[in-house]
Backbone bond lengths (Angstrom), bond angles and torsions (degrees), N, CA, C in turn:
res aa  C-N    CA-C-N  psi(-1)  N-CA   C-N-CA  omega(-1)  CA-C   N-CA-C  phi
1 X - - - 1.472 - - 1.534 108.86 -
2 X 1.414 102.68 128.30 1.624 101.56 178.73 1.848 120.80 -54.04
3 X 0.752 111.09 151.20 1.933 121.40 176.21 2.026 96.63 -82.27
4 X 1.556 86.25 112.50 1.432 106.23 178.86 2.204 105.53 -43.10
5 X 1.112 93.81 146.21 1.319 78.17 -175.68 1.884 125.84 -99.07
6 X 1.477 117.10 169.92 1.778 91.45 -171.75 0.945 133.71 -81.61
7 X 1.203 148.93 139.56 1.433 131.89 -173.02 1.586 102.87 -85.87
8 X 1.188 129.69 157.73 1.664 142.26 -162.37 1.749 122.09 153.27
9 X 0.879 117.77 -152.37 1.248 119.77 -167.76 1.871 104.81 -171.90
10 X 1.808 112.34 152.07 0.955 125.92 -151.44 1.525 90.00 -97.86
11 X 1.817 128.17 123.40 1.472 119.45 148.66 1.143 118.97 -123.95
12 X 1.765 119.58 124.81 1.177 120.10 -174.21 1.553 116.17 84.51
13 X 1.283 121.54 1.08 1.568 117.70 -152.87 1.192 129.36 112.21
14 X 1.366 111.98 -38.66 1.748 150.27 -163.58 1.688 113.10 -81.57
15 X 1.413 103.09 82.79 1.934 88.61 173.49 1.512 127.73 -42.60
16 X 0.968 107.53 97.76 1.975 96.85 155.08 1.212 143.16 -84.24
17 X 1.581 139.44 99.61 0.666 131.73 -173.21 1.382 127.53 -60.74
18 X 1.309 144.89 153.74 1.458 149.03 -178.14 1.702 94.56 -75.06
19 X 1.664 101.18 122.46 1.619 104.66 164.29 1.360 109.54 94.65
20 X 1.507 124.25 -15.30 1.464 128.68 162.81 1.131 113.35 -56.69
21 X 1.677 123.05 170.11 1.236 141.97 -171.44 2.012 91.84 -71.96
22 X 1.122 114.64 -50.60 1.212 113.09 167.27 1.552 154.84 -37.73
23 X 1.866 68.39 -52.64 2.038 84.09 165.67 1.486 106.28 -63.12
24 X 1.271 100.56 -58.26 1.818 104.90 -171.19 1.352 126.02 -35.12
25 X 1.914 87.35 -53.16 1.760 81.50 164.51 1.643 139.79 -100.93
26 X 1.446 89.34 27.97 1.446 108.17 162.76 1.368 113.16 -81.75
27 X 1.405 106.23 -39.13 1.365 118.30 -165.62 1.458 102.18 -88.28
28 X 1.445 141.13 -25.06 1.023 131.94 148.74 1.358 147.16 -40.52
29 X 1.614 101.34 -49.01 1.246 120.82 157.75 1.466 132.10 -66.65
30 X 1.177 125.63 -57.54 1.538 138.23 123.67 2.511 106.19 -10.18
31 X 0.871 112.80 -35.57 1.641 76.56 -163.81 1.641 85.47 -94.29
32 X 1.715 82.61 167.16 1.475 119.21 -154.97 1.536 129.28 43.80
33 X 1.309 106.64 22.44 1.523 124.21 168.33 1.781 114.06 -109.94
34 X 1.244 130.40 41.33 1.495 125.01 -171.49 1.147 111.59 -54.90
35 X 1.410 139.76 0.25 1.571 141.84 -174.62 1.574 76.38 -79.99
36 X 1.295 112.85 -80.56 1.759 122.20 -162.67 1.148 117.80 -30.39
37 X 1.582 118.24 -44.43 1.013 129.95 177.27 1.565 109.03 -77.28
38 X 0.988 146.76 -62.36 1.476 145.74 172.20 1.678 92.32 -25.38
39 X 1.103 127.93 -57.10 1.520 117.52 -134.82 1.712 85.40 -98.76
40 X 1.185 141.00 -7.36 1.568 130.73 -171.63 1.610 75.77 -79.05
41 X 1.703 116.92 -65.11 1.590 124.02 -173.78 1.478 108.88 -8.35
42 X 1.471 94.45 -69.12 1.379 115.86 -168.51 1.472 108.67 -56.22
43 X 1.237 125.17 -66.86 1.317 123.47 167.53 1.526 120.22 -24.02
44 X 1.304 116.76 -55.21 1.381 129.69 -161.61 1.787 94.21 -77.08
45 X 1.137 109.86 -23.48 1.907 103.48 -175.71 1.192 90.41 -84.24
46 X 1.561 133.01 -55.82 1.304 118.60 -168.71 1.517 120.75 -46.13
47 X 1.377 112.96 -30.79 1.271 125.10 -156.45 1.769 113.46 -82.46
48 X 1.673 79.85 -36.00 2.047 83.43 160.86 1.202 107.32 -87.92
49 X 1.134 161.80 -41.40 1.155 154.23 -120.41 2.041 93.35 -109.62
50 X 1.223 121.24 -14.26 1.122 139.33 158.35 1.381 116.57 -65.98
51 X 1.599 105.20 -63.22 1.492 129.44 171.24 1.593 90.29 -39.13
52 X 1.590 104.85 -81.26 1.754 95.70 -168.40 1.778 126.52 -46.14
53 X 0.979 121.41 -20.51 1.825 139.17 -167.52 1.618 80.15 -77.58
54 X 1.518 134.18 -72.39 1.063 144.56 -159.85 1.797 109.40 -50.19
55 X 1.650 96.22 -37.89 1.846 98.46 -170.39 1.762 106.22 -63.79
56 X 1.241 114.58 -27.46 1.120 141.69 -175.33 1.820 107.40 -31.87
57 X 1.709 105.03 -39.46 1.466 135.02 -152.45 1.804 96.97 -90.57
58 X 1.242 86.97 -42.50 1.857 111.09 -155.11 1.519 94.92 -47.83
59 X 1.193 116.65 124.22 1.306 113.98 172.19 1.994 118.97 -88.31
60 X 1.319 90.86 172.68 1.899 111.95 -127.98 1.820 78.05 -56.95
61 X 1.099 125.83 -58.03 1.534 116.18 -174.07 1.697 122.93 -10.60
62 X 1.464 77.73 -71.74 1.476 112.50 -152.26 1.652 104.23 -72.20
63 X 1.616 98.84 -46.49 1.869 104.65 171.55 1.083 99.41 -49.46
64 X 1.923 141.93 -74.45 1.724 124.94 175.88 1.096 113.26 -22.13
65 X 1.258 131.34 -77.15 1.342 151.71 -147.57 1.873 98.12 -44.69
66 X 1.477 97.13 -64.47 1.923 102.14 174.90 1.603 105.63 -17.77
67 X 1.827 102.32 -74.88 1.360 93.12 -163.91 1.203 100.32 140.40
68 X 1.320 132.83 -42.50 1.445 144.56 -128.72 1.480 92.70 -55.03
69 X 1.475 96.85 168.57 1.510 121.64 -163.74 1.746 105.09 -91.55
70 X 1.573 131.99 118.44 1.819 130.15 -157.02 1.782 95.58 -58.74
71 X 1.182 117.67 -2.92 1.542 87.07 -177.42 1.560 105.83 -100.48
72 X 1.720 111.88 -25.68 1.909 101.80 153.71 1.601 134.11 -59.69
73 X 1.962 89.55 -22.05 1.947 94.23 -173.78 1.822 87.36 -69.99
74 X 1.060 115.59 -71.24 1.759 125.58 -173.73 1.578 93.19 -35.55
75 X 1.024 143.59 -84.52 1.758 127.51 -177.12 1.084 125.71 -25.26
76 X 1.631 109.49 -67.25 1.920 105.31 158.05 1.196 142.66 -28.64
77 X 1.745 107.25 -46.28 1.074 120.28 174.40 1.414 111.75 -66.90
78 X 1.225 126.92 -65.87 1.162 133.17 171.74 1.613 116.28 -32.10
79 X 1.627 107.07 -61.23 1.433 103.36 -173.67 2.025 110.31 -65.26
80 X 1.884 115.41 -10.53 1.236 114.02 167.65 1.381 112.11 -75.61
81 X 1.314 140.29 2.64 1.363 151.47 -176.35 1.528 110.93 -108.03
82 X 1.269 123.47 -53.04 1.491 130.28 170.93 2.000 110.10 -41.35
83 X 1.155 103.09 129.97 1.456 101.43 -179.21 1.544 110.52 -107.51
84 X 1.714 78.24 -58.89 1.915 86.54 168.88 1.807 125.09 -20.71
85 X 1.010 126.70 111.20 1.445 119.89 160.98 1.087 121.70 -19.74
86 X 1.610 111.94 -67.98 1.825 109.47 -160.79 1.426 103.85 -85.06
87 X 1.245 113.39 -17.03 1.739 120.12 173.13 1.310 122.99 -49.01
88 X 1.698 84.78 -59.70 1.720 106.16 170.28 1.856 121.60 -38.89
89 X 1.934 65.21 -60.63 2.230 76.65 -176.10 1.576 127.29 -50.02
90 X 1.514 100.03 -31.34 1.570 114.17 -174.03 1.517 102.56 -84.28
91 X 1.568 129.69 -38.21 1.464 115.60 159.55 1.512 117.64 -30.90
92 X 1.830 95.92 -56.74 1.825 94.59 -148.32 1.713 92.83 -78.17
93 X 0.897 134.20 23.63 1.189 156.76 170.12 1.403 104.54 -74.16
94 X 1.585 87.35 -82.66 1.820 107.48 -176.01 1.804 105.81 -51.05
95 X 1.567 120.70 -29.38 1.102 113.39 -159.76 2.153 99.38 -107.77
96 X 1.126 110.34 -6.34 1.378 109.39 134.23 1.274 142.22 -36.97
97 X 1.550 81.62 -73.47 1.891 95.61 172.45 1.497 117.22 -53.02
98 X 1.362 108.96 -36.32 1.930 98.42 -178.89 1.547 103.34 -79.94
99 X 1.146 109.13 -24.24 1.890 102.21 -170.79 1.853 97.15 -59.38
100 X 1.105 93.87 -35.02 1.856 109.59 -164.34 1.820 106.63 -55.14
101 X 1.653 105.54 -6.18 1.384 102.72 -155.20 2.060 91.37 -139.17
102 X 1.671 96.68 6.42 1.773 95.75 150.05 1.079 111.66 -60.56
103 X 1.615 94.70 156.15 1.436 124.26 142.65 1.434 131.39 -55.55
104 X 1.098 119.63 83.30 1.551 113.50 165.47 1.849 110.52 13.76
105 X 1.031 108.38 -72.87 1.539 102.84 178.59 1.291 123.06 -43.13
106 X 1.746 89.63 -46.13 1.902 83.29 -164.98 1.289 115.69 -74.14
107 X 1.585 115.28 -14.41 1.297 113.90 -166.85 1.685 93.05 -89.20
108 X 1.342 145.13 -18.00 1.264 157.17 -160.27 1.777 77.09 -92.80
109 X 1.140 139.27 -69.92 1.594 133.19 -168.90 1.462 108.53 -65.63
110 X 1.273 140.47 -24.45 1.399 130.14 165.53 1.283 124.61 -80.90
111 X 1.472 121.81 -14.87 1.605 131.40 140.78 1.408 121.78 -46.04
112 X 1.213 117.85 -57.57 1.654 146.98 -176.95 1.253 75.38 -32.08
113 X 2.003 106.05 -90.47 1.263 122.47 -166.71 1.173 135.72 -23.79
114 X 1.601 100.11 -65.80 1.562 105.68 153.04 1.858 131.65 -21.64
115 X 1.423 93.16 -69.55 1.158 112.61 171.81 1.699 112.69 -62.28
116 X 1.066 140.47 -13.15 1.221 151.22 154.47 1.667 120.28 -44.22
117 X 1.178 77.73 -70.36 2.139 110.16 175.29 1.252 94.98 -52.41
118 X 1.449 134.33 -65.81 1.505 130.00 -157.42 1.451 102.56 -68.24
119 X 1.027 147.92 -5.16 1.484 132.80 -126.00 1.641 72.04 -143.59
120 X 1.253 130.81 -53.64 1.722 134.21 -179.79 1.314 107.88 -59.14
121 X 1.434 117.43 -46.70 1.598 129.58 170.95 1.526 123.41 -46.60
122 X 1.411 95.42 -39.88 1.576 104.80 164.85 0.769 127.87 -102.59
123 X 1.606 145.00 -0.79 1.416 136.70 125.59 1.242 128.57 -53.25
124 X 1.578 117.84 -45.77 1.736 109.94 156.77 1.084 112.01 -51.39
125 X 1.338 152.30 -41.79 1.686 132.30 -166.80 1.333 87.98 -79.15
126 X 1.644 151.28 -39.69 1.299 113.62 -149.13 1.772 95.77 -92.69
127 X 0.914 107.18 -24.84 1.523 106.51 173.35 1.644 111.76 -51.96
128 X 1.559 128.80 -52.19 1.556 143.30 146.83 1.483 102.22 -16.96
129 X 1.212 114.88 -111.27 1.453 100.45 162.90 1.253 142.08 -8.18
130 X 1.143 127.40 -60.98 1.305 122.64 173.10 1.405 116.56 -50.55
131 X 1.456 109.07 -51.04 1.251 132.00 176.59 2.104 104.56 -38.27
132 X 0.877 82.70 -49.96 1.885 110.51 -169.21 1.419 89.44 -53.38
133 X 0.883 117.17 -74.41 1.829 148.23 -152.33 1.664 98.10 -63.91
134 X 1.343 126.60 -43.74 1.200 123.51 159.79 1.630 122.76 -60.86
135 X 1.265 102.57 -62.65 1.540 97.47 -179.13 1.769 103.30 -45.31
136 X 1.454 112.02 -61.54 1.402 94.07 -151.70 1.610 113.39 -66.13
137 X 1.385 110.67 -7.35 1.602 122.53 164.30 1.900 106.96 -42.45
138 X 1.483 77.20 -63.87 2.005 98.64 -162.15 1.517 87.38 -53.00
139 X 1.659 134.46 -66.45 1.197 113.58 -150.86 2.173 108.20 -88.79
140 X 1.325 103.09 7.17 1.386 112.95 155.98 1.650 117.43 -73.91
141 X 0.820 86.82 -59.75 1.982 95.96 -165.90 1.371 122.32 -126.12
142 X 1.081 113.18 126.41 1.571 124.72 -157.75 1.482 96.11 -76.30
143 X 1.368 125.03 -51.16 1.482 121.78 178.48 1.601 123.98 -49.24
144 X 1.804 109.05 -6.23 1.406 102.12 178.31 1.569 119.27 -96.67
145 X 1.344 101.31 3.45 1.434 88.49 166.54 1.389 129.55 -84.49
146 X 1.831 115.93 -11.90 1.256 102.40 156.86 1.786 131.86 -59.06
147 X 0.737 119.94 -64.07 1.498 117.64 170.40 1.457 101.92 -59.56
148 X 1.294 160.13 -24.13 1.430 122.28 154.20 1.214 121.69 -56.07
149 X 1.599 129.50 -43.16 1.389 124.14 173.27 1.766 120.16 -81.89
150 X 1.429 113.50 13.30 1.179 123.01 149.20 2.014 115.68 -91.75
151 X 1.058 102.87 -25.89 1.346 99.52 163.09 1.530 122.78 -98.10
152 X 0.769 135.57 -6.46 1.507 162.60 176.00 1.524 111.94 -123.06
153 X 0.849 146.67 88.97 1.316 147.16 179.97 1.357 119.60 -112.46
154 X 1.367 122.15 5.91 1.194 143.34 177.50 1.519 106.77 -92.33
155 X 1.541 115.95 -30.84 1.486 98.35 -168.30 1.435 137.95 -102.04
156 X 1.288 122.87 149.71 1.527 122.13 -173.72 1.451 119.36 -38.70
157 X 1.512 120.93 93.24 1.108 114.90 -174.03 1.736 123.51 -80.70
158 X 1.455 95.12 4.37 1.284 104.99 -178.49 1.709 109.26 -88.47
159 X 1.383 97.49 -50.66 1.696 90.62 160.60 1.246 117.01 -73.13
160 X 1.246 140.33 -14.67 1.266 121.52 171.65 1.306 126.81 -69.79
161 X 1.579 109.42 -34.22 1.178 115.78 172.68 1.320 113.61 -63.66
162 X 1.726 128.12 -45.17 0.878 111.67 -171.55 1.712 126.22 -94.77
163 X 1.259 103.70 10.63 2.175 119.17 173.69 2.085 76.36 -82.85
164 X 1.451 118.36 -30.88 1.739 100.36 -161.81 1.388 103.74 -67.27
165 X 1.422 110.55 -38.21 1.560 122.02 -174.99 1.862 109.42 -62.92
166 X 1.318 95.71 -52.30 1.909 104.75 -158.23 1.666 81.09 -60.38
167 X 1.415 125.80 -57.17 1.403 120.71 -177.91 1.430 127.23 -46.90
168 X 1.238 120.58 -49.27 1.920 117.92 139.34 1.016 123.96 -13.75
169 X 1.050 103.63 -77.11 1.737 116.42 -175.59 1.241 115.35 -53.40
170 X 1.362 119.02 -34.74 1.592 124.63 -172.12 1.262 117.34 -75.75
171 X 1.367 111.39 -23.37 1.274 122.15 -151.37 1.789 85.84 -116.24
172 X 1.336 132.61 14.72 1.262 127.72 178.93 1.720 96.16 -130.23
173 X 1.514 142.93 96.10 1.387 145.60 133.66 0.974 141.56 -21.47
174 X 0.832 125.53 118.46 1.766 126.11 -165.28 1.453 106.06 -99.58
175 X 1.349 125.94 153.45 1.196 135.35 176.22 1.368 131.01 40.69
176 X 1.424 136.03 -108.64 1.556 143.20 171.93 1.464 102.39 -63.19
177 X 1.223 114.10 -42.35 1.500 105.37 -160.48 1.440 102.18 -82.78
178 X 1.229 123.14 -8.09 1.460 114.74 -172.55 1.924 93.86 -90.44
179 X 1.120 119.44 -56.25 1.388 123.21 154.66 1.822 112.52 6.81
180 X 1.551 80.49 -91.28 1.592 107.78 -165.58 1.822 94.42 -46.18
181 X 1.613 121.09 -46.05 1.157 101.58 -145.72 1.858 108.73 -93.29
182 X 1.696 90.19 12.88 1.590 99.67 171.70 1.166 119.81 -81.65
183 X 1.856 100.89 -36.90 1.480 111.66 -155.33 1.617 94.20 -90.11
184 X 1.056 115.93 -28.09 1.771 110.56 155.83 1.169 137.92 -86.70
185 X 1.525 109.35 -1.72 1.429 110.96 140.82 2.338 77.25 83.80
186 X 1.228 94.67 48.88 1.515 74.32 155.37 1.530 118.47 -124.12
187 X 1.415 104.88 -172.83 1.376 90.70 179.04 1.756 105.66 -96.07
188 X 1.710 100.93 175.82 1.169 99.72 -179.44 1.409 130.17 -69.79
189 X 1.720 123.47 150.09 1.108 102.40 -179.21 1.463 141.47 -66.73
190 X 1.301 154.47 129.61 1.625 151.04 158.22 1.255 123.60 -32.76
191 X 0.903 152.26 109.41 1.275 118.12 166.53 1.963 106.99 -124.32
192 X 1.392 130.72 -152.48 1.571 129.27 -157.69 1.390 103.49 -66.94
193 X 1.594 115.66 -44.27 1.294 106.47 -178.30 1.793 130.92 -76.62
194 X 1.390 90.11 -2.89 1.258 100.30 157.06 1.887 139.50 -67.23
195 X 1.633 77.87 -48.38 1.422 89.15 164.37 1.760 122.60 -104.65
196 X 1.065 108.89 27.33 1.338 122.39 175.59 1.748 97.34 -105.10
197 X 1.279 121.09 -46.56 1.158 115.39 166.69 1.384 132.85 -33.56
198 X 1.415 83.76 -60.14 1.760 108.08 -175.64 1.286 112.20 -46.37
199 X 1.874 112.46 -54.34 1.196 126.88 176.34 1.804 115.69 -53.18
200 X 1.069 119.14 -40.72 1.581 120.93 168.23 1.433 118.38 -55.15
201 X 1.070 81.12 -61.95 1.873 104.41 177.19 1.738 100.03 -35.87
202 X 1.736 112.74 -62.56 1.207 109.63 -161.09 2.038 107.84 -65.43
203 X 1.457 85.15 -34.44 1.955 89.08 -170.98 1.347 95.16 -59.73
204 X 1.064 139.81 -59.08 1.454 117.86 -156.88 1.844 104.56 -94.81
205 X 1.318 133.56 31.26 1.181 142.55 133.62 1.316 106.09 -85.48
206 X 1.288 132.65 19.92 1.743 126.04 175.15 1.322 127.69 44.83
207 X 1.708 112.60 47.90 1.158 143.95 175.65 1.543 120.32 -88.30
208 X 1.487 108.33 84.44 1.713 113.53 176.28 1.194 122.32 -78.71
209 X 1.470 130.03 14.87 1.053 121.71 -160.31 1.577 96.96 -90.52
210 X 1.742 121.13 -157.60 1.207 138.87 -174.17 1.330 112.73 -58.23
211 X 1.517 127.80 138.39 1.172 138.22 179.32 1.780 108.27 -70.62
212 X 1.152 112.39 -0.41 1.737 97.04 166.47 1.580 96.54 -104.80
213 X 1.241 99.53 159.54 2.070 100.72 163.83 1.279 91.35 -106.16
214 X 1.761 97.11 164.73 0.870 129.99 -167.00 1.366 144.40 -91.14
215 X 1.609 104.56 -0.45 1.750 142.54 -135.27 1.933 91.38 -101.41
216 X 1.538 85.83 100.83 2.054 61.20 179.56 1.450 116.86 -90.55
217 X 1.107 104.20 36.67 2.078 117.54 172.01 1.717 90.82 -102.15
218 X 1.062 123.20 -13.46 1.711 115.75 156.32 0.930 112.15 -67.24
219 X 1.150 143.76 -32.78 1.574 129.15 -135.20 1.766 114.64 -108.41
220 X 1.989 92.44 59.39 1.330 103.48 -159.77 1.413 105.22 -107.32
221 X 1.345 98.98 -8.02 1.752 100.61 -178.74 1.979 108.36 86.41
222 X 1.180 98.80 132.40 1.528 105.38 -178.48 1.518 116.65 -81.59
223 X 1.935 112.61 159.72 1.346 102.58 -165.62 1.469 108.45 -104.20
């Protein structure tokens, strides 16, 4: 059976429990000052009501996972549907007010979460990168495919070699079009084996993320 949970209130970030050494002397300090006290209040609503704007982001996993109570999921949702400005504002309003009436925990697990997402977000981009940084190695310099297939030794070096080649070629214009794309100063074109590369490159760097990349120097259209 779960351990009933504490009742208290959030200062600064900081749970307080009701009846701690803390509360008391919160509440000490705090009496006959109700300005002080109004404005920590205030603080502490702003601070969820932020919290809630933010869950908004949390992707679909991790939002289940919280827990939250169906009459905050139904607000979210709703306030993710509202377009209107002042519509919006008066939701995250409404969805303030219920955060205001969590559980200590749950609101401590939709932080987590939060903090979950960001921390995945920045391991997928540096993994992206890396990903990046190899390919354009491989179709730079012929000497780097030894040490990739010394670090990789698993992979098809026959397609690799040859997505390295078709990507050469693609990225080299022939005639008028090479012209035009000097005298306009563009860059070279992409084409599949470019980003077919990339895509190899990333799988065997142990890249789970989304099946499109992310590189918008791809996004040239195939020939």
């Amino acid at each position: 059976m779960s351990r009933k949970p504490k009742k208290g209130y959030f200062v600064r970030g900081q749970f307080v429990a009701e009846g701690s050494e803390m509360d008391i002397q919160l509440k000490a300090e705090l009496k006959g000052t109700p300005d002080a006290s109004r404005t920590d209040l205030k603080r502490e609503s702003d601070e969820l009501q932020e919290l809630g704007k933010e869950l908004l982001s949390l992707r679909a996993d991790l939002f289940e996972a919280v827990g939250l109570p169906d009459k905050l999921v139904d607000a979210l949702a709703e306030a993710k549907r509202i377009t209107n400005f002042e519509g919006k504002r008066r939701q995250m309003q409404y969805v303030g007010k219920i955060m205001r009436k969590l559980e200590p925990e749950l609101v401590l697990a939709a932080r987590q979460a939060l903090e979950e997402q960001h921390k995945g977000s920045a391991t997928e981009k540096m993994q992206l990168h890396l990903a990046e940084h190899w390919r354009d190695r491989l179709i730079a310099d012929d000497d780097a495919l030894a040490p990739w297939m010394a670090e990789h030794p698993t992979t098809d070096t026959q397609q690799l070699r040859a997505l390295i080649r078709q990507a050469r070629k693609d990225a080299q214009p022939a005639g008028k079009e090479a012209n035009v794309q000097v005298s306009q100063g563009l860059a070279p074109r992409k084409g599949r084996a470019y980003r077919e590369l990339f895509q190899l490159v990333r799988e065997h760097l142990g890249d789970t993320g989304a099946d499109e990349a992310s590189d918008t120097d791809e996004d040239h259209g195939d020939e």
